[in-house]
KEKE-3310 file (N, C-alpha, C; in steps of 0.2 Angstrom, whole numbers, plus 5000, padded with zeros to 4 digits):
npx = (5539:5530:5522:5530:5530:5524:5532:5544:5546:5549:5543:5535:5520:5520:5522:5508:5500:5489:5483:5476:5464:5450:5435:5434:5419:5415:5405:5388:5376:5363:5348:5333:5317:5310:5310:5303:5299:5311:5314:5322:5321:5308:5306:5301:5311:5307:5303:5314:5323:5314:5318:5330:5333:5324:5332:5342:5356:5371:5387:5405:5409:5400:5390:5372:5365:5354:5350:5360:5358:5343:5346:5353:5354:5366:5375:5388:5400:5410:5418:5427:5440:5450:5465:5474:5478:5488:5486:5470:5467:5461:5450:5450:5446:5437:5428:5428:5420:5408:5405:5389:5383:5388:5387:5373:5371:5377:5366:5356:5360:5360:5349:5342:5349:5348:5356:5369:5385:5398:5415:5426:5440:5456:5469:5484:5495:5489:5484:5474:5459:5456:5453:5439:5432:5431:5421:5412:5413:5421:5437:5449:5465:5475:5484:5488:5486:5478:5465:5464:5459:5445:5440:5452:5452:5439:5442:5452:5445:5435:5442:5447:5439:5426:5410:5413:5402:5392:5398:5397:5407:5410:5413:5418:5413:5402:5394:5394:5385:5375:5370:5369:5358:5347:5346:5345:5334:5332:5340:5356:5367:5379:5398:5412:5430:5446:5459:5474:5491:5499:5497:5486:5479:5480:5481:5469:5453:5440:5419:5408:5395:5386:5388:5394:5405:5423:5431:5426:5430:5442:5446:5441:5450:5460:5468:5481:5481:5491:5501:5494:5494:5488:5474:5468:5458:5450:5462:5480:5485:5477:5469:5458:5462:5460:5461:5454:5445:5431:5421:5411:5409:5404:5395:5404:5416:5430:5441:5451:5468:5477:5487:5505:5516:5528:5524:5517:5513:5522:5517:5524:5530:5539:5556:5555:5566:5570:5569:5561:5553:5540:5536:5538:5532:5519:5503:5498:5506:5510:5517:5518:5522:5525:5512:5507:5515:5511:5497:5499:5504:5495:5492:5480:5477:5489:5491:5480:5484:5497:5490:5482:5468:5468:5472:5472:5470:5476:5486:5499:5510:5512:5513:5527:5535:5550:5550:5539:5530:5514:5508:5496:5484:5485:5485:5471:5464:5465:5459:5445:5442:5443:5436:5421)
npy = (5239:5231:5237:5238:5224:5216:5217:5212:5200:5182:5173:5164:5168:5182:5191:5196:5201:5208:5200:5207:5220:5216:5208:5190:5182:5166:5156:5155:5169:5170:5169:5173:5172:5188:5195:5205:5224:5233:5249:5261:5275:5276:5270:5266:5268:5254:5250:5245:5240:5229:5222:5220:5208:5199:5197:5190:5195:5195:5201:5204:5197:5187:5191:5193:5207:5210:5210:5221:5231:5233:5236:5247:5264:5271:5288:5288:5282:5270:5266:5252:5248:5240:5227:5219:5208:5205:5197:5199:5211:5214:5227:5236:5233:5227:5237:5246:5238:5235:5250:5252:5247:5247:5261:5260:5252:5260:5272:5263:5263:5278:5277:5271:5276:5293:5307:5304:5301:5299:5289:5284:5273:5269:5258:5268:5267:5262:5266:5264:5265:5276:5287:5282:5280:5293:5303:5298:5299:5306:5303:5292:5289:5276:5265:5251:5240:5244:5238:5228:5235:5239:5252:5260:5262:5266:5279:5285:5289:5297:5307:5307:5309:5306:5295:5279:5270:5274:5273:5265:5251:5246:5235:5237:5228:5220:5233:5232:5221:5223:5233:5224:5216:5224:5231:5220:5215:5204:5190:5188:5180:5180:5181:5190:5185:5187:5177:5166:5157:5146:5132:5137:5145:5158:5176:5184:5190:5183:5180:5171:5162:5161:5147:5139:5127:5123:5115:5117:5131:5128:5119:5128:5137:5131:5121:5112:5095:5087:5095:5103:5108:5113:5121:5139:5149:5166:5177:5176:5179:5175:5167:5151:5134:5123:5105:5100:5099:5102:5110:5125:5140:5156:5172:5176:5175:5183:5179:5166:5156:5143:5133:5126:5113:5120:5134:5132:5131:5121:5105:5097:5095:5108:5114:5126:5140:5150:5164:5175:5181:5182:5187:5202:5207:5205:5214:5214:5212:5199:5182:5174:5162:5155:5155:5145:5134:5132:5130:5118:5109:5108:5118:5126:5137:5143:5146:5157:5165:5170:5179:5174:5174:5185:5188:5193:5184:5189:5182:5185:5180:5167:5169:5175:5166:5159:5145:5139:5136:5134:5146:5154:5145:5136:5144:5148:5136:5135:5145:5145:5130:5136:5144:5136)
npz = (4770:4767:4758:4746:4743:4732:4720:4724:4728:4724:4716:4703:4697:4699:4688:4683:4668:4657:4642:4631:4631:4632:4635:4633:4630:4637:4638:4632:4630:4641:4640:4649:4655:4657:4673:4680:4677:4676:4676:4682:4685:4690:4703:4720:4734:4742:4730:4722:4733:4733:4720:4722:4729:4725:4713:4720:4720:4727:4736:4734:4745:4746:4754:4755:4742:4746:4760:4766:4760:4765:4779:4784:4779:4771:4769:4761:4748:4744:4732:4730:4715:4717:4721:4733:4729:4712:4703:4702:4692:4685:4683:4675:4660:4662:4668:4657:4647:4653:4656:4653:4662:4675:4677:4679:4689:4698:4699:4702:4718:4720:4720:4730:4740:4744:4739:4743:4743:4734:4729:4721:4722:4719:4711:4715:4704:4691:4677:4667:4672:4678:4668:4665:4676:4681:4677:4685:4697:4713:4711:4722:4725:4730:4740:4738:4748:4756:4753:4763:4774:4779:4787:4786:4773:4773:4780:4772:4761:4767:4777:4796:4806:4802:4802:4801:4800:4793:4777:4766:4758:4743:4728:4713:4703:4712:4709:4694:4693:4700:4690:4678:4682:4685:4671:4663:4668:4676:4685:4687:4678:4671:4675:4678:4677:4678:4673:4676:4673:4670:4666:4657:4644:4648:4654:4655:4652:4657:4654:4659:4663:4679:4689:4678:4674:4682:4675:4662:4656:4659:4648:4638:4638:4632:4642:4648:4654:4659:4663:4673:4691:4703:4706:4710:4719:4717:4724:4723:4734:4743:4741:4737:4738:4726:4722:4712:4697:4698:4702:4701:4696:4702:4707:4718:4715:4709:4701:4693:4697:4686:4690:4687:4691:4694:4697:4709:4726:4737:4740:4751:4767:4770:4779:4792:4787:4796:4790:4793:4786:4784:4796:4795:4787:4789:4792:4802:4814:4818:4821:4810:4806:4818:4824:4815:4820:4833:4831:4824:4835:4842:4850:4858:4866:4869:4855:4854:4864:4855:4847:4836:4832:4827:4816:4796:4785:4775:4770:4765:4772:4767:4753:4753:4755:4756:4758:4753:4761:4766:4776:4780:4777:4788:4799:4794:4797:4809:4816:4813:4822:4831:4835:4834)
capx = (5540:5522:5519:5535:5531:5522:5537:5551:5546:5551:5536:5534:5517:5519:5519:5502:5501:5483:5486:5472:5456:5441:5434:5431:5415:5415:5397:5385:5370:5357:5341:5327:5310:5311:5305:5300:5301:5315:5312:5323:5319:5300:5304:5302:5315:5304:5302:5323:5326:5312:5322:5337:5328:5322:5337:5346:5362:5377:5394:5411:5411:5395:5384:5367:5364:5345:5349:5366:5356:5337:5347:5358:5355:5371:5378:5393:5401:5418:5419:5435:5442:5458:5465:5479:5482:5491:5479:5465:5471:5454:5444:5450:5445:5429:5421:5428:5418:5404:5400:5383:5380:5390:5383:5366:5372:5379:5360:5353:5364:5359:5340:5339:5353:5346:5360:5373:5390:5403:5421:5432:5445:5459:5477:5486:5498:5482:5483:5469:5454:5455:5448:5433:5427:5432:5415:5405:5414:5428:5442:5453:5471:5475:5488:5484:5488:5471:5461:5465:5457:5440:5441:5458:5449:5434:5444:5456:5442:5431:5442:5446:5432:5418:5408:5413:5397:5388:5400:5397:5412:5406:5415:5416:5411:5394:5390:5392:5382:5369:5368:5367:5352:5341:5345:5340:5325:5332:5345:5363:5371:5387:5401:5418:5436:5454:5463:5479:5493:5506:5493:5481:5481:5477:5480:5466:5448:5434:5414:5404:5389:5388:5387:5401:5410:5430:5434:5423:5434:5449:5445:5441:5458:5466:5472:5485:5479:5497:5504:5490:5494:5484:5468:5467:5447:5453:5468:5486:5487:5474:5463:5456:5463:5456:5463:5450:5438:5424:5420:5407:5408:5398:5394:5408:5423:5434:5447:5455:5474:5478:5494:5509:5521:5535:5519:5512:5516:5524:5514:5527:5531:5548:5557:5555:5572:5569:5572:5558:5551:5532:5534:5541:5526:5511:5499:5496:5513:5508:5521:5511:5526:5524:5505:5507:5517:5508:5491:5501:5503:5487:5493:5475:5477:5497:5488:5476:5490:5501:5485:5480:5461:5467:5475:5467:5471:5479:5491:5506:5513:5514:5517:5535:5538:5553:5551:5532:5525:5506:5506:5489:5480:5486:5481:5463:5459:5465:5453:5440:5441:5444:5428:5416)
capy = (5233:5228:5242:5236:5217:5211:5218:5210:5193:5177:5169:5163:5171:5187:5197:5197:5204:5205:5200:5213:5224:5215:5201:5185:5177:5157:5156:5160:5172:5163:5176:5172:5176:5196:5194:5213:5233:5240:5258:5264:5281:5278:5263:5270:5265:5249:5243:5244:5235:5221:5218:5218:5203:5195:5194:5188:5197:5194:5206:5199:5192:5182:5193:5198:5213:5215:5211:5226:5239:5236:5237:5254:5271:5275:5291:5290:5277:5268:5259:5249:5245:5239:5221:5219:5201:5205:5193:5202:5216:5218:5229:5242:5232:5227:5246:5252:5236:5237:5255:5255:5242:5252:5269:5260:5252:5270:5275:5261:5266:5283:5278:5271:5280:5298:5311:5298:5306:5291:5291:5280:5269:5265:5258:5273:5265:5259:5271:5263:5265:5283:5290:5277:5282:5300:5306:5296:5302:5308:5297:5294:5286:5271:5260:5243:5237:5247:5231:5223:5235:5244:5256:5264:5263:5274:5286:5290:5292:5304:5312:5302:5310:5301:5289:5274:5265:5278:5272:5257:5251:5240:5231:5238:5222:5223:5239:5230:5216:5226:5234:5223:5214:5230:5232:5214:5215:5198:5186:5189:5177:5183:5182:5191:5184:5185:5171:5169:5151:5141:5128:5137:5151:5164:5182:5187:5193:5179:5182:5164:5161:5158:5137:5136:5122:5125:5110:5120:5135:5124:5117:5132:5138:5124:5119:5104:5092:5085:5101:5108:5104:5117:5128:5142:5153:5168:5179:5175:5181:5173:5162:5147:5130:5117:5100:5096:5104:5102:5115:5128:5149:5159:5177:5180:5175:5187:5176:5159:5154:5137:5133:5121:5113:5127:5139:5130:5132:5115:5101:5095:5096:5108:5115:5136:5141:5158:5169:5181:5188:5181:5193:5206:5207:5203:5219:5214:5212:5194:5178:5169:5153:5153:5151:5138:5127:5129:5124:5109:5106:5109:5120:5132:5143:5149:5150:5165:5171:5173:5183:5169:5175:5195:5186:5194:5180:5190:5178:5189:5176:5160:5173:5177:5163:5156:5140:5136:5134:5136:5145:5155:5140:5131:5149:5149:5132:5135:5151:5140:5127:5138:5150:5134)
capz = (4767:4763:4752:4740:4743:4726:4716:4726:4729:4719:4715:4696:4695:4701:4684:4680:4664:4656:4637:4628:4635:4629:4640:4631:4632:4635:4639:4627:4634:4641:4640:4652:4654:4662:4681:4681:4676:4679:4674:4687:4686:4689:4706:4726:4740:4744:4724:4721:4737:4732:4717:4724:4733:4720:4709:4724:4720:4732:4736:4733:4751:4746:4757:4750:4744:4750:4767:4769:4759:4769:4786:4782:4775:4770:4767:4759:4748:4741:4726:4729:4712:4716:4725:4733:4723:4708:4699:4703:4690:4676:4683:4672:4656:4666:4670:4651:4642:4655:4659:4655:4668:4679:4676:4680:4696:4701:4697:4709:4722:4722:4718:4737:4743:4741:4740:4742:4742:4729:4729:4718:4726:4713:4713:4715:4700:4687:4673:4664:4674:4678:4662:4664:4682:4684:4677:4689:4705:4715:4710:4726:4724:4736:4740:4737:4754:4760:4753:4767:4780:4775:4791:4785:4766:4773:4783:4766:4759:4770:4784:4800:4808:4800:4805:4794:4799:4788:4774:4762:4753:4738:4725:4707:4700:4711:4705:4686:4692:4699:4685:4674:4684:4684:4664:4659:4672:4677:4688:4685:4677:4670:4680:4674:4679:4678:4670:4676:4674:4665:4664:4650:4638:4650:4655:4650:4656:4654:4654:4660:4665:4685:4688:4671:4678:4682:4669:4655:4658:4658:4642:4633:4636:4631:4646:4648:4663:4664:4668:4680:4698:4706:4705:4717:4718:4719:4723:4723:4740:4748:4737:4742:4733:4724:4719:4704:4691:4698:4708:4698:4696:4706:4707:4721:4713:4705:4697:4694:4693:4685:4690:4686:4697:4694:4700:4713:4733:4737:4746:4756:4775:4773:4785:4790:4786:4801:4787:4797:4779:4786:4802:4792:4778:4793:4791:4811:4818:4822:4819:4805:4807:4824:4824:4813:4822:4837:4829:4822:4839:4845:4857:4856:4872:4865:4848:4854:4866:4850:4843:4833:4829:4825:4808:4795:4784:4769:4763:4763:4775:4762:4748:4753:4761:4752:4758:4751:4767:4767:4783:4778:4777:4795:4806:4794:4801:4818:4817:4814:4824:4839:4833:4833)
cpx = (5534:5520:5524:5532:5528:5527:5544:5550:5548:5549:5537:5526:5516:5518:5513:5500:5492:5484:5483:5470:5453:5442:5429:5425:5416:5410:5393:5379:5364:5352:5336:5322:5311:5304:5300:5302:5305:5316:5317:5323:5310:5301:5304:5308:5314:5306:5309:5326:5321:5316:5328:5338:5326:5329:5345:5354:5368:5383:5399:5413:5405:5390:5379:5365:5359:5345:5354:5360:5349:5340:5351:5355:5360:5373:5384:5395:5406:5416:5426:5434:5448:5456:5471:5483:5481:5486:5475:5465:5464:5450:5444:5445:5438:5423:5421:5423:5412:5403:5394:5378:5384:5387:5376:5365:5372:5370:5356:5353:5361:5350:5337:5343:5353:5354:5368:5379:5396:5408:5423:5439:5450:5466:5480:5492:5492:5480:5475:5462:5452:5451:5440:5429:5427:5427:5411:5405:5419:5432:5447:5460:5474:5482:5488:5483:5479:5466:5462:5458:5451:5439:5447:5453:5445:5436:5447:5450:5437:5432:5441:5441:5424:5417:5407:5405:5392:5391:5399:5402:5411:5412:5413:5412:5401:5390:5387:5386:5374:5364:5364:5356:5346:5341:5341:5332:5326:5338:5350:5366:5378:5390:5408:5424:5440:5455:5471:5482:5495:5498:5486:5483:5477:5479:5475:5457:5442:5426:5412:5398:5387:5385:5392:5407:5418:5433:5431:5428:5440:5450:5445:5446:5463:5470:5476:5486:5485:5502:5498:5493:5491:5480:5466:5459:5451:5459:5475:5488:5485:5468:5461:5458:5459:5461:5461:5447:5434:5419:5415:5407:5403:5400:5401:5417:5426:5441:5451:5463:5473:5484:5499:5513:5526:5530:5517:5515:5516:5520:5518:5529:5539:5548:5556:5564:5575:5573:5568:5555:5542:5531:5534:5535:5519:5510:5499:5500:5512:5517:5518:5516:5525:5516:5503:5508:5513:5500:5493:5504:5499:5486:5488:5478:5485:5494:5485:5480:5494:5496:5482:5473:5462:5470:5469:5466:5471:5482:5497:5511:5517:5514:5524:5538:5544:5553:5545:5529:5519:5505:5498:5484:5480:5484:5474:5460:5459:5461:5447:5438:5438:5436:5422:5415)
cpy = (5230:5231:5241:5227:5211:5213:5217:5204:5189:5172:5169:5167:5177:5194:5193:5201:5202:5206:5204:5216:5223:5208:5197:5181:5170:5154:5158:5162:5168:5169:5171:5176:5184:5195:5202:5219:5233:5244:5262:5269:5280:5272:5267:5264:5257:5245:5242:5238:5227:5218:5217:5211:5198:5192:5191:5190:5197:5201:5201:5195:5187:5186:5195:5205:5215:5215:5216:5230:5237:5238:5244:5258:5274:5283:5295:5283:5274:5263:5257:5246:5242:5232:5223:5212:5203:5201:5197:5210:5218:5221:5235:5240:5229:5233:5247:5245:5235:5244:5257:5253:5247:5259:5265:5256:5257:5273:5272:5263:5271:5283:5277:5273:5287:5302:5310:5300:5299:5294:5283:5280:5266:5264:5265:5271:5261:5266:5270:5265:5271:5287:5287:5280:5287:5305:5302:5297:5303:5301:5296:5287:5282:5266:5253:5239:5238:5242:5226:5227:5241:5251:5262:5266:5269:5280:5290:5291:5298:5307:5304:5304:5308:5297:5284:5270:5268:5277:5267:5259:5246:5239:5233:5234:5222:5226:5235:5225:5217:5229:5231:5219:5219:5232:5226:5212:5205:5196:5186:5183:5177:5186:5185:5189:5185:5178:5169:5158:5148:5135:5129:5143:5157:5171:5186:5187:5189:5181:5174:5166:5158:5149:5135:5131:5123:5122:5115:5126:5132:5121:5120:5135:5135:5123:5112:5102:5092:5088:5104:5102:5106:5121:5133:5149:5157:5173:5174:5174:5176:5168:5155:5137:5126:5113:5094:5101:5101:5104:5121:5135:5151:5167:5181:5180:5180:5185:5168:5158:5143:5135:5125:5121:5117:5131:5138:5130:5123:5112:5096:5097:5103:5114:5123:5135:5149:5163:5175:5185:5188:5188:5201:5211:5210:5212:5221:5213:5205:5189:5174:5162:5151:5152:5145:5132:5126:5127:5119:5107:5106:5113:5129:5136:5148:5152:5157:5167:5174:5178:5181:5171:5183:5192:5188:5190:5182:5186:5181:5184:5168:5164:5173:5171:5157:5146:5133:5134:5137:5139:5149:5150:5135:5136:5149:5145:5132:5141:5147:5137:5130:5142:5145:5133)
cpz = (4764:4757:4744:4738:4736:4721:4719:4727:4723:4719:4704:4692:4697:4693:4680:4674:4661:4646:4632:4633:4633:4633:4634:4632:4632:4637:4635:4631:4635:4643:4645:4653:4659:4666:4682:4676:4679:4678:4683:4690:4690:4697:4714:4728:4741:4736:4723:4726:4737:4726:4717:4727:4729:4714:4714:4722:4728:4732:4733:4737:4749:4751:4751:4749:4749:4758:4771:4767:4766:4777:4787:4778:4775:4767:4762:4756:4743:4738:4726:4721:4710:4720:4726:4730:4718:4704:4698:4701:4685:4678:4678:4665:4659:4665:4662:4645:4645:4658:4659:4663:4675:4682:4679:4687:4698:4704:4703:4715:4723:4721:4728:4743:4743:4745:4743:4740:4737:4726:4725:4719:4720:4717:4710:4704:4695:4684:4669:4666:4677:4676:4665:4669:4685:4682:4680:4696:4706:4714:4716:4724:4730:4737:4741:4743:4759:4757:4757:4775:4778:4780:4790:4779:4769:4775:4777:4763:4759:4776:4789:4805:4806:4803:4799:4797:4794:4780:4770:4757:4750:4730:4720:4703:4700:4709:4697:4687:4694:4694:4680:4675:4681:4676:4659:4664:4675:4682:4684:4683:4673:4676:4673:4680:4676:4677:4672:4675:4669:4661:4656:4648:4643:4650:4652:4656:4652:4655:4653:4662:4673:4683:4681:4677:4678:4676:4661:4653:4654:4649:4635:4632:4635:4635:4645:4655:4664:4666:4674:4687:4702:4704:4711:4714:4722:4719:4724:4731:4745:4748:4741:4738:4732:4721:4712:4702:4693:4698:4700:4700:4699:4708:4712:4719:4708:4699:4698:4692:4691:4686:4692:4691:4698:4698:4706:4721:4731:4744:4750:4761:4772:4776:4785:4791:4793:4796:4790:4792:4783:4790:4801:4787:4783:4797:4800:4816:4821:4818:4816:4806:4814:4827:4820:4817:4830:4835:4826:4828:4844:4852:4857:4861:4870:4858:4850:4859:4861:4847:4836:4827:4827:4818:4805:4788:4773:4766:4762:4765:4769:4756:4746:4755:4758:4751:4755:4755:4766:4773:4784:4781:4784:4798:4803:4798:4808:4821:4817:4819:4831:4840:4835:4841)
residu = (UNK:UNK:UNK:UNK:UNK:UNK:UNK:UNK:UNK:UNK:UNK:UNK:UNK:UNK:UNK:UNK:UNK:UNK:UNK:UNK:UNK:UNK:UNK:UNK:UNK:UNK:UNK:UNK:UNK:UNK:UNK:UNK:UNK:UNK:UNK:UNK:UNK:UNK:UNK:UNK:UNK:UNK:UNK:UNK:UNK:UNK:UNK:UNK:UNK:UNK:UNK:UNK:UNK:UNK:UNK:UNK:UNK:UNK:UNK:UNK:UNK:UNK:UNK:UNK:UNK:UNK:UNK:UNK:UNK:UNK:UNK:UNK:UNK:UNK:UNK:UNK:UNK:UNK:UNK:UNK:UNK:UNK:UNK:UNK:UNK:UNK:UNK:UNK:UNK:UNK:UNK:UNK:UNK:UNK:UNK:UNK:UNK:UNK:UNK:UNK:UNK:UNK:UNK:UNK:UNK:UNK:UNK:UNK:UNK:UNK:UNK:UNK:UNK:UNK:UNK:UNK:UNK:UNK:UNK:UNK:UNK:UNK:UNK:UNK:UNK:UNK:UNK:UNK:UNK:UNK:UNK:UNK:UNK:UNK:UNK:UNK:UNK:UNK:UNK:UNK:UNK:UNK:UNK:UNK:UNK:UNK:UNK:UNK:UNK:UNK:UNK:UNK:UNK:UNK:UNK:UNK:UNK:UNK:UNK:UNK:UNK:UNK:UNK:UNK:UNK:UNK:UNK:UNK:UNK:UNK:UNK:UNK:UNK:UNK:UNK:UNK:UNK:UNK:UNK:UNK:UNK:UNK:UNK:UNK:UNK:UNK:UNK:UNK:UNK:UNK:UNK:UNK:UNK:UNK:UNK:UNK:UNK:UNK:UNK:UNK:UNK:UNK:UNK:UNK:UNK:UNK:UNK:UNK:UNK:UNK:UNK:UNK:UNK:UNK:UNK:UNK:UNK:UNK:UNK:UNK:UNK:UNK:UNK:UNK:UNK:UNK:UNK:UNK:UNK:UNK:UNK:UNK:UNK:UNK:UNK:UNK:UNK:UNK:UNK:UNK:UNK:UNK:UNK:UNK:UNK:UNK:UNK:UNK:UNK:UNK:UNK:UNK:UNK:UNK:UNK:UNK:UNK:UNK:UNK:UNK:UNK:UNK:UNK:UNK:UNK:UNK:UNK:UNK:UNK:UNK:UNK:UNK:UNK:UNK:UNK:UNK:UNK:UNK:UNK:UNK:UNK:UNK:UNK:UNK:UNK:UNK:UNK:UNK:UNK:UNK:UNK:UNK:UNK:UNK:UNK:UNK:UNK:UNK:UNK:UNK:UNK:UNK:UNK:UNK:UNK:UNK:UNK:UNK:UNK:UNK:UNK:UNK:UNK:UNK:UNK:UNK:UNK:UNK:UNK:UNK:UNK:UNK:UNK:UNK:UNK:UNK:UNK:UNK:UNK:UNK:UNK:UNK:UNK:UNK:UNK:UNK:UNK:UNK:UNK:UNK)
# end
């Protein structure tokens, strides 16, 4: 069921279509003084991981680089280029208008990673991105579902006998952004997004400047405030909402929807219909409606008996969920709550 589930549902945005393959800029480049050399060919182990430090570069989760690479000497390592939210569909038009940044990430990677074995993670169905990344390493073919669990991801990728701790599984994006650091000898600020929503002229793959305000954006795409009703940071799946432009881009985002009240889950109480699609979908066999309604009745100790805190807080649950219930969003906070 999970493996069909972004092509059977009946969601208004589910066909994510991206409308060329050239990422628009809506930022113009903003040059700064070059903090250092980076001759990457001429830098040791030590000078790589100082600039990696210095240009305070992030992952897609917001971790820093400088503090995964200095703690790990990896041996092995997956370039996820895929998502399982549908949104989150440009990488292909990404690596093919940055390769060189790409190629010069790869470079860093194997600069402090010596002998460093790199497999490319694609949506098995993603004809475009193939071509692009099958001269930089094994290309392996995935099921998009395996963006949910990076443990299965490193076994297809190198045998269940490995030791996934000796894996680093990095985010195509990082690589470009790596790159691009160590070619301008300075702080990243180009950030590339998906565009997706009734509310502006998107389907399309934008290039800002990190700190571009959501409203800037908004603007640039001729949106129409008095259809937007929602802004979601992020995937489809599992994003994170916003109820204004305020909010500013940042190295970790991968994609924005803009979305009209036809698009938008509905902010009203209604009722679960027990259609049973949530339990049906959930990667972890959990009841995502029934940890709802016990954290809206603050009943923690049945929460973590349900297995409350195992949620891995995909989204597939208020995806499917005919009735627009948010239920995602009520097991995160009750994660929370229960964690502090």
């Amino acid at each position: 069921m999970i493996s069909n589930i972004l092509s059977n549902v009946k969601i208004s945005t589910r066909n994510f279509q991206l409308m060329d393959n050239r990422i628009q800029s809506i930022s113009e480049d903003e040059r700064a003084t070059v903090l250092m050399n980076c001759n990457i060919d001429k830098m040791n182990y030590e000078e790589v991981l100082k600039n990696i430090k210095e240009y305070a570069l992030v992952d897609n989760k917001g971790i820093e680089l400088y503090s995964k690479y200095e703690s790990k000497r990896f041996k092995s390592i997956v370039i996820k280029a895929f998502s399982i939210n549908p949104n989150l569909n440009g990488y292909g038009v990404i690596a093919e208008a940055k390769r060189e940044e790409l190629e010069l990430g790869l470079k860093v990677i194997k600069r402090l990673f010596e002998d460093v074995e790199v497999k490319f993670a694609i949506d098995g169905t993603d004809k475009k991105i193939t071509p692009i990344v099958s001269g930089l390493g094994e290309v392996i073919k995935v099921n998009k579902t395996l963006d949910l669990y990076d443990e299965k991801l490193q076994i297809k990728g190198f045998g269940k006998d490995v030791n996934t701790e000796d894996i680093l599984i990095e985010d195509l994006f990082t690589l470009i952004y790596l790159g691009k650091a160590f070619k301008d000898g300075n702080l990243n600020k180009e950030v590339y997004l998906t565009i997706y929503g009734g509310a502006v002229e998107g389907n399309k793959v934008v290039s800002v400047n990190s700190g571009t305000s959501l409203n800037d954006i908004f603007v640039y795409l001729n949106g129409d405030k008095e259809s937007l009703k929602k802004v979601i940071i992020g995937g489809a799946l599992n994003g994170q909402g916003q109820y204004n432009l305020d909010g500013a881009v940042n190295n970790a985002m991968r994609g924005i929807l803009f979305l009209t009240e036809k698009e938008s889950p509905s902010e009203d109480d209604m009722s679960c219909i027990r259609c049973s699609k949530c339990l049906r979908v959930c990667p972890e066999g959990l009841n995502p409606i029934k940890l709802k309604e016990l954290w809206n009745r603050n009943e923690k100790d049945e929460f973590l008996k349900f297995g409350g805190e195992k949620c891995i807080e995909c989204g597939l649950c208020s995806y499917v969920c005919p009735s627009n219930i948010e239920i995602i969003q009520a097991i995160r906070t009750g994660k929370v709550f229960i964690n502090k």
